[in-house]
C-alpha positions as CSV (number, residue, x, y, z in Angstrom):
1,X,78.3,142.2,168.5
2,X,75.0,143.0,166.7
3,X,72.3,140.9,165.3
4,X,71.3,140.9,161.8
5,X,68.3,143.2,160.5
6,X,64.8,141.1,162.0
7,X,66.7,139.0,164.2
8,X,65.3,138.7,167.7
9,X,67.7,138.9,170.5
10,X,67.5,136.1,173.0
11,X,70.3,137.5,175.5
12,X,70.1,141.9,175.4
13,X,72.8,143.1,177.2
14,X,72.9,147.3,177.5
15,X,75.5,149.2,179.1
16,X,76.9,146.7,181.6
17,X,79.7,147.4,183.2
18,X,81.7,145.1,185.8
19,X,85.6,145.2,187.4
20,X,86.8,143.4,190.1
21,X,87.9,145.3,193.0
22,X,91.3,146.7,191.9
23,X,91.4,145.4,188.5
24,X,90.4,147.0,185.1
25,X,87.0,146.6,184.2
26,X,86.1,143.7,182.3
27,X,83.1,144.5,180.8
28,X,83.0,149.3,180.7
29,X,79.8,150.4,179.2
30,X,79.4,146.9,177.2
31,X,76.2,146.5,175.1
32,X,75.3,143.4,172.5
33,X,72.4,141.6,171.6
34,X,72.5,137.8,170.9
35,X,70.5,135.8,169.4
36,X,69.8,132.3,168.0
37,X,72.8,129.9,167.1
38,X,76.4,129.7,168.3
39,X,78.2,133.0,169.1
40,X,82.5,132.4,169.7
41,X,83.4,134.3,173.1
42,X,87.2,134.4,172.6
43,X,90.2,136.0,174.6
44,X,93.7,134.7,175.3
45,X,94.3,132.5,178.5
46,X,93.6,134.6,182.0
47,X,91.5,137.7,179.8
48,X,88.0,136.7,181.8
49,X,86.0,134.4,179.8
50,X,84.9,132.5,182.4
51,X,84.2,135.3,184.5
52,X,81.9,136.9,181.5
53,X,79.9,133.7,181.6
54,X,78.8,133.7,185.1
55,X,78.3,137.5,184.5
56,X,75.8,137.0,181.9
57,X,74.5,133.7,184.1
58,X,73.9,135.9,186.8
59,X,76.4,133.9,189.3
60,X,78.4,136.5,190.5
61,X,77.6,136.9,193.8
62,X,78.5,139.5,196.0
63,X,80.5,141.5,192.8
64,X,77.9,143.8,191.6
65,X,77.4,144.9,188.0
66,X,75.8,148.1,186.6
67,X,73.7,147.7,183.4
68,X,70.9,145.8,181.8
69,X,70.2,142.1,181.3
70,X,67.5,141.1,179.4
71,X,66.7,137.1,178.6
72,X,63.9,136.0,176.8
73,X,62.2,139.5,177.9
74,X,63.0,139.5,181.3
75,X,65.4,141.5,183.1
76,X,67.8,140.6,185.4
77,X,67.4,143.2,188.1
78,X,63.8,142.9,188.1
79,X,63.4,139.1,188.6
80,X,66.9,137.2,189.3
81,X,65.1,133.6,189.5
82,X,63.3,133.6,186.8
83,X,66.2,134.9,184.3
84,X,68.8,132.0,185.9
85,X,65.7,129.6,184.8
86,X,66.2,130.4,181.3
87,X,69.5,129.5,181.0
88,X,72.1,127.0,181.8
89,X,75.9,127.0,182.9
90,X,78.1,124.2,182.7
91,X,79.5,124.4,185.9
92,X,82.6,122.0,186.4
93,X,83.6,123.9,189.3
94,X,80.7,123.4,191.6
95,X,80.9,120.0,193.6
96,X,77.0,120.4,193.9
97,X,76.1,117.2,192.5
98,X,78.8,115.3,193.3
99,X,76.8,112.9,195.0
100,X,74.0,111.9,192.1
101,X,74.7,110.3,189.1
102,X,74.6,112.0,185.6
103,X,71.2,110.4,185.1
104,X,70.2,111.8,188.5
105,X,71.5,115.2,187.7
106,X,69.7,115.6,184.1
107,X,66.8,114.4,186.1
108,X,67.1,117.5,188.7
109,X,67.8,119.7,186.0
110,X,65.1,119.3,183.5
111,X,62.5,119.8,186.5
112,X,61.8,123.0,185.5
113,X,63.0,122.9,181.8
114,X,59.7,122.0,179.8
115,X,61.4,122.2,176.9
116,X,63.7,119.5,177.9
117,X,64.0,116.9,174.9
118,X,64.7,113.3,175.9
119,X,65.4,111.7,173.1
120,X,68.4,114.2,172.5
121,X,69.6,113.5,176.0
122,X,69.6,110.1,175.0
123,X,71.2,110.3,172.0
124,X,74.4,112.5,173.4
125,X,74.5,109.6,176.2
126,X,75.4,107.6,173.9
127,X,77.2,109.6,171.4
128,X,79.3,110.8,174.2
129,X,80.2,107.2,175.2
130,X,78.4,107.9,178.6
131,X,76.3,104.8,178.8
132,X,78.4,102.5,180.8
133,X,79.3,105.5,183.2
134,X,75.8,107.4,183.5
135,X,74.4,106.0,186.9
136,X,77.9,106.6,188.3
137,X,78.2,109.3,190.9
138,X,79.9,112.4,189.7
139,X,82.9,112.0,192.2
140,X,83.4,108.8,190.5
141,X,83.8,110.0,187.1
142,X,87.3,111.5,185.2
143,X,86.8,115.0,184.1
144,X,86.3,114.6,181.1
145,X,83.4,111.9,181.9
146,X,82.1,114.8,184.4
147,X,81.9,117.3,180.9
148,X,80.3,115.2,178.9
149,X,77.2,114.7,181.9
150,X,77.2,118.6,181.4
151,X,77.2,118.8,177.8
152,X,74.6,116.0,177.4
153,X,72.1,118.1,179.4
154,X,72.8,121.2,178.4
155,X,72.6,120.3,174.4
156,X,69.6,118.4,175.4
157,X,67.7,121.6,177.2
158,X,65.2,123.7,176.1
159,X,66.5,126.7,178.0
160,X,66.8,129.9,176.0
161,X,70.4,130.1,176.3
162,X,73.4,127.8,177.3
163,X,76.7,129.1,178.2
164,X,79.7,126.7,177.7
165,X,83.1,127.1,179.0
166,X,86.2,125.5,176.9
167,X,83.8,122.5,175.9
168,X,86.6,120.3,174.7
169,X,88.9,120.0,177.7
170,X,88.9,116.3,178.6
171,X,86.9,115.2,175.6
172,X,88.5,112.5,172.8
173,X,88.4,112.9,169.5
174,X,84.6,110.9,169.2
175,X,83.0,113.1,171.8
176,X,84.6,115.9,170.2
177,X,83.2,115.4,167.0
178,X,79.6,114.6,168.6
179,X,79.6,117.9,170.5
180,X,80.8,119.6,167.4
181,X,77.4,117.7,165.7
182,X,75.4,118.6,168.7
183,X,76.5,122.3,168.3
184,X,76.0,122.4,164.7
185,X,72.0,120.8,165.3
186,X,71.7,124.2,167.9
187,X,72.4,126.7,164.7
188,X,70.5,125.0,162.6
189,X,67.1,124.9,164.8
190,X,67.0,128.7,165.3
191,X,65.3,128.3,168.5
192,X,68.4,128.6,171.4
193,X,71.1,131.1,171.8
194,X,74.8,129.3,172.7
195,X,77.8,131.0,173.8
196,X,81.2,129.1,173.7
197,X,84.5,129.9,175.6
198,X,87.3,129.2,173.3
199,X,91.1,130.1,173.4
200,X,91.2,128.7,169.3
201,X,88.3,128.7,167.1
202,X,85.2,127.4,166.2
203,X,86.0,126.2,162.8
204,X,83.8,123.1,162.6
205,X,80.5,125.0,164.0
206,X,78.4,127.5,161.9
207,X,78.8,130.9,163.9
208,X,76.5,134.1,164.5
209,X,78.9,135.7,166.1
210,X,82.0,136.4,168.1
211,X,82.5,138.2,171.1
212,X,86.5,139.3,171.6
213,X,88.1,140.0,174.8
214,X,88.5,142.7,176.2
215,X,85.2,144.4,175.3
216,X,84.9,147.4,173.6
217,X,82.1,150.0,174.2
């Protein structure tokens, strides 16, 4: 995907090219530039979009990748740290912080997010129906209650970019629409780049973009 004329790029990606031992490549020579508002990463069930993610995140470890990353003008190579800082994953699959509550775990995460707002965190707590549950350890909590801690924070951050994985699994129709409110806020600002793993569409969000799976050159 490219950017329109005079956009800036949040996330540059140039010539990055990744495979898993003995599989076909997912990403062969790949270059894009995304910037502000929502962009659609889409591929059918299995095709590696939640592999992509944790590419671009930087949380592959031990499965190297050749090519450029380049977040909020720094690359990826050069200062791995200070790249994952600008961004943020919503990571279901890590049992990290099961053991602090969603209030404890925005609190741990907006340490170093200056940019961090509040009174949006706030404002998803409640939207998402999270109140009742938010000083609940995440152990505690159903999956989708575990999401929507996530999603709370990472709608709420000031992080450049925010990668979200198949936002609605677990959600009900209310928190569904909220996130689909939360998401439409994020295009509207112009400030933060946020890339959405979907099998079906966006059709509720205002998109900048789509990425399609497999990549092409």
């Amino acid at each position: 995907m490219s950017l329109a004329p005079h956009s800036p790029a949040i996330l540059d990606i140039h010539q990055l090219h990744f495979a898993h031992a003995g599989e076909p490549a997912l990403a062969a020579g790949w270059s894009a530039r995304i910037g502000p508002g929502v962009t659609l990463l889409q591929g059918d069930t299995g095709s590696g979009k939640s592999t992509l993610l944790r590419l671009l995140a930087g949380q592959l470890p031990g499965t190297p990748a050749t090519g450029q990353r380049t977040l909020g003008g720094v690359d990826f190579d050069a200062d791995p740290a200070a790249y994952r800082r600008q961004l943020f994953l919503c990571d279901l699959a890590t049992n990290a912080f099961d053991q602090m509550s969603g209030r404890e775990c925005a609190a741990a995460w907006s340490a170093d997010d200056p940019g961090f707002r509040a009174d949006e965190w706030q404002a998803l707590v409640e939207g998402f129906s999270l109140a009742e549950h938010i000083d609940k350890k995440l152990f505690m909590l159903s999956t989708g209650s575990r999401r929507k801690v996530w999603l709370a924070y990472a709608l709420a951050s000031g992080r450049p970019l925010v990668l979200l994985d198949e936002p609605t699994g677990g959600l009900d129709a209310p928190s569904t629409r909220c996130l689909w409110a939360a998401l439409t806020r994020v295009a509207a600002s112009g400030q933060r780049a946020v890339v959405v793993a979907r099998t079906e569409g966006l059709d509720q969000v205002p998109l900048v973009g789509t990425i399609t799976l497999p990549l092409a050159t």
